[in-house]
Structures are given as structure tokens and as C-alpha cells.
PDBQT receptor file of N, H, CA, C and O in Angstrom, charges set to zero:
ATOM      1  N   UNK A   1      -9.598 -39.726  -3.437  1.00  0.00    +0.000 N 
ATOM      2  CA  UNK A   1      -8.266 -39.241  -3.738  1.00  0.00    +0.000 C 
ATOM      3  C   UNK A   1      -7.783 -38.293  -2.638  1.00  0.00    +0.000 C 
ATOM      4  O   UNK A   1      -6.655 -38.239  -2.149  1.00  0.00    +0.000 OA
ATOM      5  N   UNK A   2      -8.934 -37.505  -2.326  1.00  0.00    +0.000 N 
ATOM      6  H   UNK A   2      -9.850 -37.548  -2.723  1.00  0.00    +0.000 HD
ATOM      7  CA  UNK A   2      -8.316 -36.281  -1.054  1.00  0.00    +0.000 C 
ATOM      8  C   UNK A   2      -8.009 -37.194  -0.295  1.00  0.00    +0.000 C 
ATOM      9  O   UNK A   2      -6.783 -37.295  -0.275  1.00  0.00    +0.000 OA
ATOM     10  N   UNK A   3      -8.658 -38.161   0.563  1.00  0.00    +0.000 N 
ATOM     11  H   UNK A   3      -9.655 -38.079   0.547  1.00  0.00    +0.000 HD
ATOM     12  CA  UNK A   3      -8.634 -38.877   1.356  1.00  0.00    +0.000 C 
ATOM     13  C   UNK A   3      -7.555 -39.776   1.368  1.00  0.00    +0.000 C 
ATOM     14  O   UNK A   3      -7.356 -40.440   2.385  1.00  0.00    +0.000 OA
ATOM     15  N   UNK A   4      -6.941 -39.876   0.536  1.00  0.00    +0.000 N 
ATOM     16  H   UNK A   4      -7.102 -39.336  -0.290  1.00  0.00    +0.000 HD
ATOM     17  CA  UNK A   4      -5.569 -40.404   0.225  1.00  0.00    +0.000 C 
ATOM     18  C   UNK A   4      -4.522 -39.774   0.821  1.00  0.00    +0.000 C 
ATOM     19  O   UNK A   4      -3.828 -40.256   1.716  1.00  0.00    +0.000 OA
ATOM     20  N   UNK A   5      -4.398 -38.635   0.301  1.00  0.00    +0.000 N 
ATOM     21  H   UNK A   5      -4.962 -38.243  -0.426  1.00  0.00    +0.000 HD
ATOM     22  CA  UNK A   5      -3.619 -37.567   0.008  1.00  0.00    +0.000 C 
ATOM     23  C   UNK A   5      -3.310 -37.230   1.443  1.00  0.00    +0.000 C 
ATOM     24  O   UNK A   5      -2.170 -37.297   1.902  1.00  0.00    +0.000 OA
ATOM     25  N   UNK A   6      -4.656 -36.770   2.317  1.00  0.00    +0.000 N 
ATOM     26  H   UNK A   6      -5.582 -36.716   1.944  1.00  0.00    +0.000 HD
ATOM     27  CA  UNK A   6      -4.817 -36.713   3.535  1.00  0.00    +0.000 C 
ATOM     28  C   UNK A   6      -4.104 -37.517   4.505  1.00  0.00    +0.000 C 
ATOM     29  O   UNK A   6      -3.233 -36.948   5.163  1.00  0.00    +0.000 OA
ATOM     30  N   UNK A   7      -4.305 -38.608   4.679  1.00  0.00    +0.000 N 
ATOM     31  H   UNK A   7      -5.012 -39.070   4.145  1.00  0.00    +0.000 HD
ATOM     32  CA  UNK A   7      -3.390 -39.798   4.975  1.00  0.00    +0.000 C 
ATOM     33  C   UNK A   7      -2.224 -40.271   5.238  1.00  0.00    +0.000 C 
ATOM     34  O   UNK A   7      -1.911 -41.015   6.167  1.00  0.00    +0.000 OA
ATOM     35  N   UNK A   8      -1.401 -39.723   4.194  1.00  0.00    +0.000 N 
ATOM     36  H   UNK A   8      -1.656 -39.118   3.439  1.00  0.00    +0.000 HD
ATOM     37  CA  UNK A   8      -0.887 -39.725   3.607  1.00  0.00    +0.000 C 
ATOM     38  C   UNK A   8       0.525 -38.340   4.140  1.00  0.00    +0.000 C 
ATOM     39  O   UNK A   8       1.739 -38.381   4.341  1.00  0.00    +0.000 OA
ATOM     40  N   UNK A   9      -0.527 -37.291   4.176  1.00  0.00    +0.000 N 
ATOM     41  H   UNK A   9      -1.513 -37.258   4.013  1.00  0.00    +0.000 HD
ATOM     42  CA  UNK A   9       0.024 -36.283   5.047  1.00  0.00    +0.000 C 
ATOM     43  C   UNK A   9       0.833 -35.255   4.436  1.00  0.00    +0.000 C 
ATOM     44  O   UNK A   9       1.694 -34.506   4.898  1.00  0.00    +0.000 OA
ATOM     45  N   UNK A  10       0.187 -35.450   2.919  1.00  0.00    +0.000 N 
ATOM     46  H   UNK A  10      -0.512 -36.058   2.544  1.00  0.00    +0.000 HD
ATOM     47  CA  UNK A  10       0.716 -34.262   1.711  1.00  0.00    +0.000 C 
ATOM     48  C   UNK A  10       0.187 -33.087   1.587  1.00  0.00    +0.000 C 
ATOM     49  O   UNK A  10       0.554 -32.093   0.960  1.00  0.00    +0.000 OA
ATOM     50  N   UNK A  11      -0.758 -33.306   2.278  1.00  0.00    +0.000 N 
ATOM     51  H   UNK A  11      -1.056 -34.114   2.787  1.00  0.00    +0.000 HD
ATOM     52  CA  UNK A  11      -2.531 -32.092   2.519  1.00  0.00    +0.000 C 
ATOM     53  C   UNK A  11      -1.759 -31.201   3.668  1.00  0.00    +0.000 C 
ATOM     54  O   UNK A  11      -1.779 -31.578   4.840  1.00  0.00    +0.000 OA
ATOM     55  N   UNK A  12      -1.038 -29.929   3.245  1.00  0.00    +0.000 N 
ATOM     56  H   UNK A  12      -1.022 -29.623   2.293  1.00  0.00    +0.000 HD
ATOM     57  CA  UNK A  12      -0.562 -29.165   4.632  1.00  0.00    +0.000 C 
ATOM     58  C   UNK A  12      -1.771 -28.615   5.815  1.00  0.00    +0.000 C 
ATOM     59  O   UNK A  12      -2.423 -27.572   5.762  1.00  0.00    +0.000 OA
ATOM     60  N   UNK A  13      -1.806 -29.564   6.748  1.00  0.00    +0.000 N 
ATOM     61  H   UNK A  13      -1.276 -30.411   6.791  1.00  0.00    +0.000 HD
ATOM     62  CA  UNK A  13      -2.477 -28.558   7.949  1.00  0.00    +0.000 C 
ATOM     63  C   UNK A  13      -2.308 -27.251   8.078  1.00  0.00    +0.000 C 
ATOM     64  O   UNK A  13      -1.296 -26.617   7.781  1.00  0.00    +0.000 OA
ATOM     65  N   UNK A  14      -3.645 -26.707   8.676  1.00  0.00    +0.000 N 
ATOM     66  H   UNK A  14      -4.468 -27.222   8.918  1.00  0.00    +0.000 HD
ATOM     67  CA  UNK A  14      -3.577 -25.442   9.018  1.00  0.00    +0.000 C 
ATOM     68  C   UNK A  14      -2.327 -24.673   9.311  1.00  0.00    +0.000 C 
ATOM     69  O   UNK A  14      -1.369 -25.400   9.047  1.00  0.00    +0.000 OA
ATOM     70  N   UNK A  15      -2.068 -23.888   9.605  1.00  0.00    +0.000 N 
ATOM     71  H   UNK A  15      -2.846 -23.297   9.820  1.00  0.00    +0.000 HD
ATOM     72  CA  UNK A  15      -0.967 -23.037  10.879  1.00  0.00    +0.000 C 
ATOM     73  C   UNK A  15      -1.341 -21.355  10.876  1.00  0.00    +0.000 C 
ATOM     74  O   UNK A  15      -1.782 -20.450  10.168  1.00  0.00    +0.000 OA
ATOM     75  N   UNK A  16      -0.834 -21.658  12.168  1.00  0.00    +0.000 N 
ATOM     76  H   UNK A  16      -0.475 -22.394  12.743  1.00  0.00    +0.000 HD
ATOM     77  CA  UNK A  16      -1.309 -20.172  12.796  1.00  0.00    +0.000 C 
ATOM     78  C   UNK A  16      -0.422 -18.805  12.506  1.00  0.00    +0.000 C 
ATOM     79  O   UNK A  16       0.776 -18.907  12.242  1.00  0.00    +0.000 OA
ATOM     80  N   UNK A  17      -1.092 -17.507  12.573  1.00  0.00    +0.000 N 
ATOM     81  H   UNK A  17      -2.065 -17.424  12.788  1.00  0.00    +0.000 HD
ATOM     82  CA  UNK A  17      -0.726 -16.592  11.978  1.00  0.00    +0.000 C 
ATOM     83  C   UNK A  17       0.130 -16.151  12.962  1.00  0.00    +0.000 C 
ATOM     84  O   UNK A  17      -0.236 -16.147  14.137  1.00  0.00    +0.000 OA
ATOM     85  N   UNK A  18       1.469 -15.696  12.553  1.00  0.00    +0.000 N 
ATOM     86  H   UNK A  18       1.766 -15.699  11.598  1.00  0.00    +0.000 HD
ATOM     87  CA  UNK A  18       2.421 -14.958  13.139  1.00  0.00    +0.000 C 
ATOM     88  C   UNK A  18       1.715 -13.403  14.268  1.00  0.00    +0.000 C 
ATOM     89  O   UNK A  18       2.318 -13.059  15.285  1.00  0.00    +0.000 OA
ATOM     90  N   UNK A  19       0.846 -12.930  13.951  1.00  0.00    +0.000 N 
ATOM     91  H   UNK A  19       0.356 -13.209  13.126  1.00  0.00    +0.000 HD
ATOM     92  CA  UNK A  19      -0.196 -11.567  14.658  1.00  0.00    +0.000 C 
ATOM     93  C   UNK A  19      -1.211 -11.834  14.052  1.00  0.00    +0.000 C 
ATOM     94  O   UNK A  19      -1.348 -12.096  12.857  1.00  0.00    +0.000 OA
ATOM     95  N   UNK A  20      -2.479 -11.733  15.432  1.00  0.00    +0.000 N 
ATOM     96  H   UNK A  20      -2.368 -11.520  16.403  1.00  0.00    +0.000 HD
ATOM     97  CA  UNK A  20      -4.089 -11.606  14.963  1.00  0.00    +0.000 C 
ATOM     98  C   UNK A  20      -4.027 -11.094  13.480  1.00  0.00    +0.000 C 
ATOM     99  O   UNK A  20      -3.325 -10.233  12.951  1.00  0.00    +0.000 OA
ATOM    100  N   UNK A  21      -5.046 -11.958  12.974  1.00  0.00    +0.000 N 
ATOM    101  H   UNK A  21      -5.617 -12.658  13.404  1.00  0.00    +0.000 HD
ATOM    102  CA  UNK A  21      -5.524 -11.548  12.055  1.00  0.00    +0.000 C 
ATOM    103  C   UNK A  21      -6.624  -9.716  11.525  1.00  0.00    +0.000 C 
ATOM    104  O   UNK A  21      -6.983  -9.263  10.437  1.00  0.00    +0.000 OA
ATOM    105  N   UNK A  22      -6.772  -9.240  12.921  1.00  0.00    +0.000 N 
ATOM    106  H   UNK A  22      -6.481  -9.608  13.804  1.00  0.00    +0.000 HD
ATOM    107  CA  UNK A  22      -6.761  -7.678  13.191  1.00  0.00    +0.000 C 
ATOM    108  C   UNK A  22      -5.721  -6.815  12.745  1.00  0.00    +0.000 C 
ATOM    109  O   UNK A  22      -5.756  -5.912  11.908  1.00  0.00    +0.000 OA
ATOM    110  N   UNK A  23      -4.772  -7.254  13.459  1.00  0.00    +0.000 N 
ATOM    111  H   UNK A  23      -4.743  -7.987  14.139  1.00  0.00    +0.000 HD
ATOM    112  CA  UNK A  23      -3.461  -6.498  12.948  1.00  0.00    +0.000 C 
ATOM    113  C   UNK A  23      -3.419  -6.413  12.077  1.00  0.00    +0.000 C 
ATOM    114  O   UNK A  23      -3.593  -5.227  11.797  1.00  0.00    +0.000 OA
ATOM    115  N   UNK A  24      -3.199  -7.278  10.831  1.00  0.00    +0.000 N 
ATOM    116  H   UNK A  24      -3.058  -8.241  11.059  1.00  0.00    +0.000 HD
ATOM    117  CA  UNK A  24      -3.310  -7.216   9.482  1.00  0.00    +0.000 C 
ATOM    118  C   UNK A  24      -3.718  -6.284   8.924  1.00  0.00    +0.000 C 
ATOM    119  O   UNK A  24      -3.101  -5.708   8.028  1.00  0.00    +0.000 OA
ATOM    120  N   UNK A  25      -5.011  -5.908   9.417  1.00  0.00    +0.000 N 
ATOM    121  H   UNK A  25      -5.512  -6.376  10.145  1.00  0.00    +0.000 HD
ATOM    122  CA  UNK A  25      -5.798  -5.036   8.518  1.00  0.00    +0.000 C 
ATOM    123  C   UNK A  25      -5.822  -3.474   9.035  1.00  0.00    +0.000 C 
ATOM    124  O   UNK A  25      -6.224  -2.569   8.303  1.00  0.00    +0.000 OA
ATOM    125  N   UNK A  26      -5.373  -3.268  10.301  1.00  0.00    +0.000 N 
ATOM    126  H   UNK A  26      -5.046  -4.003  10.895  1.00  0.00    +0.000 HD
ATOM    127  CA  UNK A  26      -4.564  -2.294  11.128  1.00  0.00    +0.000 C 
ATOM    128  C   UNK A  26      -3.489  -2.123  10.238  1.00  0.00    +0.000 C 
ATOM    129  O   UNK A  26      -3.664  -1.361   9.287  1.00  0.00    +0.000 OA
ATOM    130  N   UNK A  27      -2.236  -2.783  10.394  1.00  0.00    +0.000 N 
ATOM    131  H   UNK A  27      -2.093  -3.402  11.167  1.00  0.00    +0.000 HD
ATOM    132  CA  UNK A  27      -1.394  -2.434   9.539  1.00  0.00    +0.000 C 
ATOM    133  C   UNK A  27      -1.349  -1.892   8.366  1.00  0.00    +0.000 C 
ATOM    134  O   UNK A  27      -0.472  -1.083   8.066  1.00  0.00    +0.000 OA
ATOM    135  N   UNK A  28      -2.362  -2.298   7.492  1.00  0.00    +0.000 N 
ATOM    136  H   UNK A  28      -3.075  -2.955   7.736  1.00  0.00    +0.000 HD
ATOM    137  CA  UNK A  28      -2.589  -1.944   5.784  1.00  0.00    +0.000 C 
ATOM    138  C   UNK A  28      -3.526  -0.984   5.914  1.00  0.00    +0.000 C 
ATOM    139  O   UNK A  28      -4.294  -0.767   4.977  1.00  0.00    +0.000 OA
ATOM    140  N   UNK A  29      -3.625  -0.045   7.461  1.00  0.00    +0.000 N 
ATOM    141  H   UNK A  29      -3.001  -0.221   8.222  1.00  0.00    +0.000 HD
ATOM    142  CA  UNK A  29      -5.132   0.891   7.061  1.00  0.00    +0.000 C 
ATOM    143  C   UNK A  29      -3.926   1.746   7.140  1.00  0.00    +0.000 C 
ATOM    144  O   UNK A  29      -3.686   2.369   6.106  1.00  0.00    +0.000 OA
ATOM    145  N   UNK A  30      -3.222   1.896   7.999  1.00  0.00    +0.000 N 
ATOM    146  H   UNK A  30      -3.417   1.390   8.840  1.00  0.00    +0.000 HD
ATOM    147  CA  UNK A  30      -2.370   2.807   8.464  1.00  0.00    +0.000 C 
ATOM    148  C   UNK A  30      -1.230   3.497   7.283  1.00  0.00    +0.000 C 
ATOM    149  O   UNK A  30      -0.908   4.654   7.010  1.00  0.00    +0.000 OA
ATOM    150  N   UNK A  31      -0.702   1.739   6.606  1.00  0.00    +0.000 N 
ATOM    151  H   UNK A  31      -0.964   0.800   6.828  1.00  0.00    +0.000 HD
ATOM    152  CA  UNK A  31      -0.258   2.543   5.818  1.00  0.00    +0.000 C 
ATOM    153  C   UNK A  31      -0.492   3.150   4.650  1.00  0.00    +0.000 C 
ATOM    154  O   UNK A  31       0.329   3.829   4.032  1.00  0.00    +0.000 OA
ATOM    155  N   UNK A  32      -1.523   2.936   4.354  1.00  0.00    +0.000 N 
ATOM    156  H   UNK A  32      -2.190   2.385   4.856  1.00  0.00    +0.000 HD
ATOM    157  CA  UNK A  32      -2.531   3.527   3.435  1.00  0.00    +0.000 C 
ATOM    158  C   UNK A  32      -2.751   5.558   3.778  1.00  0.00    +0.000 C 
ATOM    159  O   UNK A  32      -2.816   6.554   3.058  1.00  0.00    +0.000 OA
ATOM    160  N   UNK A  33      -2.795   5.290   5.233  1.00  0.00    +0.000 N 
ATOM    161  H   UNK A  33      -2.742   4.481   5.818  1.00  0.00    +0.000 HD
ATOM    162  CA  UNK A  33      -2.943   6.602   5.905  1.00  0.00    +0.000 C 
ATOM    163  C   UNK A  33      -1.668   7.324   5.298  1.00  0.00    +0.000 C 
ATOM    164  O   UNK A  33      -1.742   8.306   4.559  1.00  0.00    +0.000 OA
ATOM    165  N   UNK A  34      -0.372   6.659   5.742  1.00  0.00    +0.000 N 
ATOM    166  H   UNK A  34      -0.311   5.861   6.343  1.00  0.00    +0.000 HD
ATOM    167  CA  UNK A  34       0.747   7.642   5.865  1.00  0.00    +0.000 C 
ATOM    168  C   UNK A  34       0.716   7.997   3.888  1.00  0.00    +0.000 C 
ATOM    169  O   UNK A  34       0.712   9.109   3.360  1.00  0.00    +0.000 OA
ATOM    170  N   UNK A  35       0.700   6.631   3.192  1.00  0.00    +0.000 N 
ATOM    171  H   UNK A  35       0.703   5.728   3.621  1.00  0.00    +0.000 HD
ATOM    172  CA  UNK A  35       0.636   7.017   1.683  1.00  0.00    +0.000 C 
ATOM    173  C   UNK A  35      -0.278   8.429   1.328  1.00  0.00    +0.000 C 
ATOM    174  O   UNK A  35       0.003   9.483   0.758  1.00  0.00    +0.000 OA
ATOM    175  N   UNK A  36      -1.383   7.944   1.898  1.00  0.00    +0.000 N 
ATOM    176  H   UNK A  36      -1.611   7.087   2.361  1.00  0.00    +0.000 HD
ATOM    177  CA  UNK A  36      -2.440   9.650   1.556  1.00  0.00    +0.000 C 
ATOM    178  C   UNK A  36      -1.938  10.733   2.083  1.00  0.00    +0.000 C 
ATOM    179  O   UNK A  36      -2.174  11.808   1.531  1.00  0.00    +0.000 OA
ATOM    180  N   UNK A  37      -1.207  10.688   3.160  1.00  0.00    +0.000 N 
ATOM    181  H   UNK A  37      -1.015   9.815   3.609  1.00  0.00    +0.000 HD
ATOM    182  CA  UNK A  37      -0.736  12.102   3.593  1.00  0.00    +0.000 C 
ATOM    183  C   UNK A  37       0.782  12.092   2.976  1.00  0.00    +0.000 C 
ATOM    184  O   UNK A  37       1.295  13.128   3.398  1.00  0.00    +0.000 OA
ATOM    185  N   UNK A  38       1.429  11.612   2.424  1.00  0.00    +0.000 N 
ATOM    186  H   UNK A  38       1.012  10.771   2.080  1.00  0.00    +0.000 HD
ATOM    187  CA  UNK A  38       2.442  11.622   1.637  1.00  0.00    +0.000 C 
ATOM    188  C   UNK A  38       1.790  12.468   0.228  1.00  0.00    +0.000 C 
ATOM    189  O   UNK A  38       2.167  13.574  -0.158  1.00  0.00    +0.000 OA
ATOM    190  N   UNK A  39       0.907  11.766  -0.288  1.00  0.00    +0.000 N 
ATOM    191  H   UNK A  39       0.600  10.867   0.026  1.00  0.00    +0.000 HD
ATOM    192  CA  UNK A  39       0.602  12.647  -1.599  1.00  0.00    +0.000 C 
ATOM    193  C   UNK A  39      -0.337  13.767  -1.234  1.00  0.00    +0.000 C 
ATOM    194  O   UNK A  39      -0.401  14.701  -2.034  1.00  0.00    +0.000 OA
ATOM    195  N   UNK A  40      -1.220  13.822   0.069  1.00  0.00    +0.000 N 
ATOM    196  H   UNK A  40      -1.168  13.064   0.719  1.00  0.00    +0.000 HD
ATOM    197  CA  UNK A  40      -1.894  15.099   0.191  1.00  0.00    +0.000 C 
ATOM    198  C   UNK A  40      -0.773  15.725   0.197  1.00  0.00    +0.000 C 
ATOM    199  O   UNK A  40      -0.803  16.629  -0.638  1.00  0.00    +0.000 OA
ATOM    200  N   UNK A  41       0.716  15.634   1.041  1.00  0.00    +0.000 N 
ATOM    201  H   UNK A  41       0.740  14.899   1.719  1.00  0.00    +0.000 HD
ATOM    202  CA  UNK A  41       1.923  16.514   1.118  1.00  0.00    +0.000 C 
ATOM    203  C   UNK A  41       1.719  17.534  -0.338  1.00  0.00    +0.000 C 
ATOM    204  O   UNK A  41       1.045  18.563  -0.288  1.00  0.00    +0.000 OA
ATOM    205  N   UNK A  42       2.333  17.120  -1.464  1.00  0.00    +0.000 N 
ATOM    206  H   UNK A  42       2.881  16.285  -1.505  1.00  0.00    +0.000 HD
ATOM    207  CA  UNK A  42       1.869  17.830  -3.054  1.00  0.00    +0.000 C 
ATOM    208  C   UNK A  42       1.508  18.431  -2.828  1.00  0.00    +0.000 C 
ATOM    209  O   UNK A  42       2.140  19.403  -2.414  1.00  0.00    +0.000 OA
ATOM    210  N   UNK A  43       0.125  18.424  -2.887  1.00  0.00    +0.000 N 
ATOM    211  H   UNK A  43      -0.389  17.635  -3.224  1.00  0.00    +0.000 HD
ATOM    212  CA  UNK A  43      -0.878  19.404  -2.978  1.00  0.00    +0.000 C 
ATOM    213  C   UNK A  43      -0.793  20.792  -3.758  1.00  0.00    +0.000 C 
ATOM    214  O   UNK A  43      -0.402  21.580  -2.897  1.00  0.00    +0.000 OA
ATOM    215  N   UNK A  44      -0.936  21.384  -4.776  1.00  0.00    +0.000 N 
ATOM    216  H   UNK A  44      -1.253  20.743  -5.475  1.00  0.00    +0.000 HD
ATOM    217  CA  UNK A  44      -0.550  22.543  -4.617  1.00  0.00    +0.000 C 
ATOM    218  C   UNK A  44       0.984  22.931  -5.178  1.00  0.00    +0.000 C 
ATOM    219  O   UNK A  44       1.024  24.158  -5.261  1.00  0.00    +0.000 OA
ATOM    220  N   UNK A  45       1.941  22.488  -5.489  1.00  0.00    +0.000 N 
ATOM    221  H   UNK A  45       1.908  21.491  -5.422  1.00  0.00    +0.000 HD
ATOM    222  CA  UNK A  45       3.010  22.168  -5.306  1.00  0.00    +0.000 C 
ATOM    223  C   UNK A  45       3.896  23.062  -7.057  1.00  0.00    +0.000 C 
ATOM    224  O   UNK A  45       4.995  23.609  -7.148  1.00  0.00    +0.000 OA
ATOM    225  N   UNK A  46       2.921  22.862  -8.035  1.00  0.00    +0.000 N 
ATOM    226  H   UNK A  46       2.029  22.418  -7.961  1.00  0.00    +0.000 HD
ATOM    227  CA  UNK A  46       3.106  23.386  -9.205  1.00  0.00    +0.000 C 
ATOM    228  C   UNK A  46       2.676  25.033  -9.059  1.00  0.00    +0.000 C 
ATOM    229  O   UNK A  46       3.359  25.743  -9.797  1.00  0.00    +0.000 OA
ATOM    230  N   UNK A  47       1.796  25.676  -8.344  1.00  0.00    +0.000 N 
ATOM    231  H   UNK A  47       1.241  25.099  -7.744  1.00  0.00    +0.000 HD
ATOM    232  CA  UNK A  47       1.769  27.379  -7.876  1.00  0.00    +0.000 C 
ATOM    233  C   UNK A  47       2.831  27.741  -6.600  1.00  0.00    +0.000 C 
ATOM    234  O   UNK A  47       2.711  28.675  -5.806  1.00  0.00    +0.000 OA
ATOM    235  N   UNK A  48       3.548  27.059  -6.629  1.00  0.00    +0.000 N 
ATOM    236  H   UNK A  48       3.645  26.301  -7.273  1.00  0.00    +0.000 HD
ATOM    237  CA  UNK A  48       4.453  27.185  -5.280  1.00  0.00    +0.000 C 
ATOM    238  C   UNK A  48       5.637  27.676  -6.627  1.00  0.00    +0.000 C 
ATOM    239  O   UNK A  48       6.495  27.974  -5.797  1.00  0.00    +0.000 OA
ATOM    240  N   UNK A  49       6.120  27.889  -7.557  1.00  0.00    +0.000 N 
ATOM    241  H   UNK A  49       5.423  27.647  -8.232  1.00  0.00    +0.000 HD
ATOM    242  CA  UNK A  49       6.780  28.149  -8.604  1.00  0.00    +0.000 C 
ATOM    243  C   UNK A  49       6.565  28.630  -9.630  1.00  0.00    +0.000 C 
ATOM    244  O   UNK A  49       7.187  28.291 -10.637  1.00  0.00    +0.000 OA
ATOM    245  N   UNK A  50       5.456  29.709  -9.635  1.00  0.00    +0.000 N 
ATOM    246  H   UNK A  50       4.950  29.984  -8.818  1.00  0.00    +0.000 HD
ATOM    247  CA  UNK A  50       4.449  30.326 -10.729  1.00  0.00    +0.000 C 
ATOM    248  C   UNK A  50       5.808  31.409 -11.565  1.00  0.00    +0.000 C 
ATOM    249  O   UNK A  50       5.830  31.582 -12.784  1.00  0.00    +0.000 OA
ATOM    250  N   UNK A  51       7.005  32.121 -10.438  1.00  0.00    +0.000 N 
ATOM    251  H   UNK A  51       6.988  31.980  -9.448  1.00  0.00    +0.000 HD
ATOM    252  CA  UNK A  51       7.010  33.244 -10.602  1.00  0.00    +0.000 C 
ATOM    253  C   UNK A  51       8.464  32.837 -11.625  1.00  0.00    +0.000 C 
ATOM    254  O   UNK A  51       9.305  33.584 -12.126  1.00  0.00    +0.000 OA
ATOM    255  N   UNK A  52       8.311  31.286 -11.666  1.00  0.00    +0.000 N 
ATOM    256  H   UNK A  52       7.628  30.680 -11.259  1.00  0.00    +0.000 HD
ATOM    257  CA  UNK A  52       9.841  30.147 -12.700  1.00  0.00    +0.000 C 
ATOM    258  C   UNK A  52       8.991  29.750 -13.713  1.00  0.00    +0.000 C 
ATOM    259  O   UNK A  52       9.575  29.270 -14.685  1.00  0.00    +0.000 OA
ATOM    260  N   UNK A  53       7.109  29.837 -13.815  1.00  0.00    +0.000 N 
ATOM    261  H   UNK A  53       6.635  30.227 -13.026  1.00  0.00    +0.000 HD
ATOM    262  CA  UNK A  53       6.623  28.810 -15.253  1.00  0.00    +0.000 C 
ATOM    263  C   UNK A  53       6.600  30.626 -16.443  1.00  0.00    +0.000 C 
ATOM    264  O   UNK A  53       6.692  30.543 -17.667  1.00  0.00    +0.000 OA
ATOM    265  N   UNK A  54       6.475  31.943 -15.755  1.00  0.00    +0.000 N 
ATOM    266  H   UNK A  54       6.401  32.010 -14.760  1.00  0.00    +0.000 HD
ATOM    267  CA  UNK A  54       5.769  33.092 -16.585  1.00  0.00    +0.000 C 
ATOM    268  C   UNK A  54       6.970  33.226 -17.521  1.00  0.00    +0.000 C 
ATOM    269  O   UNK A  54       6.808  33.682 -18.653  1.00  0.00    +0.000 OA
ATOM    270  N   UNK A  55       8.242  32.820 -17.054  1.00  0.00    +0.000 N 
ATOM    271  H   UNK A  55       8.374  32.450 -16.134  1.00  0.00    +0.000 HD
ATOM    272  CA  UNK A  55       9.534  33.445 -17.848  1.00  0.00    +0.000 C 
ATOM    273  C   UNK A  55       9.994  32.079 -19.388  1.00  0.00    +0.000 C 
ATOM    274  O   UNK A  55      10.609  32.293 -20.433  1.00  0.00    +0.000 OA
ATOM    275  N   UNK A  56       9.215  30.461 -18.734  1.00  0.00    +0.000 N 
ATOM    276  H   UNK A  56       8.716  30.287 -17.886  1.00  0.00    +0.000 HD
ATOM    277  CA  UNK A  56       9.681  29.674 -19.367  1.00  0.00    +0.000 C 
ATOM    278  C   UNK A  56       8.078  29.359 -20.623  1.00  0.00    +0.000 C 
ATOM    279  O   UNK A  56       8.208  28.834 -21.729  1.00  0.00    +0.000 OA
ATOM    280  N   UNK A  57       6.656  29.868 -20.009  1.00  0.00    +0.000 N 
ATOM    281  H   UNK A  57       6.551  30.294 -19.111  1.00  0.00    +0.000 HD
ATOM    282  CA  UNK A  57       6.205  29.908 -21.133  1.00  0.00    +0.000 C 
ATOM    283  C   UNK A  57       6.138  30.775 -22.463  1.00  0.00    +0.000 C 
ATOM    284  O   UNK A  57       5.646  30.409 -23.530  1.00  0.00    +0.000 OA
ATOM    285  N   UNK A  58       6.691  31.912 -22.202  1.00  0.00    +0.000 N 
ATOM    286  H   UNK A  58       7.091  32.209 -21.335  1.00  0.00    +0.000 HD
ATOM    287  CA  UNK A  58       6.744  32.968 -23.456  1.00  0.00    +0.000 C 
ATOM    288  C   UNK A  58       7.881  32.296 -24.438  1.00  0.00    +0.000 C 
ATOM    289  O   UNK A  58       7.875  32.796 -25.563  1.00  0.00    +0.000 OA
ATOM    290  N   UNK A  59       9.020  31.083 -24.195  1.00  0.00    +0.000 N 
ATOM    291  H   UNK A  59       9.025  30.677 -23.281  1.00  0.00    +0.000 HD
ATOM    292  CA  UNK A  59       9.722  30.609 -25.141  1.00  0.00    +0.000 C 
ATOM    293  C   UNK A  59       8.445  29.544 -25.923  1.00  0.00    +0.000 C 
ATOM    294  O   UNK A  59       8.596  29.285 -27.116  1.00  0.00    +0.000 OA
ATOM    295  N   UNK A  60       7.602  29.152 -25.405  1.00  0.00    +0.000 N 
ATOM    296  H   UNK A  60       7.479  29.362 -24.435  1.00  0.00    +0.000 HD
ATOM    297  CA  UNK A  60       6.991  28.059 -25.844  1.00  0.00    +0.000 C 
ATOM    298  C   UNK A  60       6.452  28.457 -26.810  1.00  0.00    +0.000 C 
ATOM    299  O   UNK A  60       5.770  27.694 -27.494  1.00  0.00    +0.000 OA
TER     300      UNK A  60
């Protein structure tokens, strides 16, 4: 049946990648990088406003 199919010329041949297949994985390290330093950015970010939570927990 493959062998048909093949033949036939329904079976898509290979094709080549638009950039090494390196790049790829370059690309997705990197942006992985900028994502982690996007949320390391935070960090910390809720004591940067301590002196706005002392006045709003005494209603709680």
C-alpha cells in the first residue's frame, strides 16, 4: 500500500528547513532567557509597597 502511495506521489518528500536546525534551538534558549529575566524583573516587587499594605490591612 505505501508503495503505492509512494508512486503515486501522495507520500510528501522531505524538504528542507528554512535555518539550521541549530538555530532552532538557539532561538528557543534565548527566548526562554529574556522570559526568565522578565519574571526575575518582579522579584521582590510586593515589599517595594509595604508602607500602602500597613494602612490597608488594619481594615481587614
Amino acid at each position: 500500500m505505501i508503495s503505492i502511495l509512494f508512486e503515486e506521489g501522495v507520500i510528501i518528500h522531505h524538504t528542507e528547513l528554512p535555518i539550521p536546525a541549530l538555530l532552532f534551538g538557539l532561538i528557543a534558549f534565548a527566548s526562554f532567557l529574556v522570559l526568565a529575566a522578565i519574571t526575575w524583573s518582579y522579584r521582590d516587587v510586593a515589599n517595594r509597597h509595604s508602607h500602602k499594605e500597613s494602612g490597608s490591612r488594619a481594615g481587614h
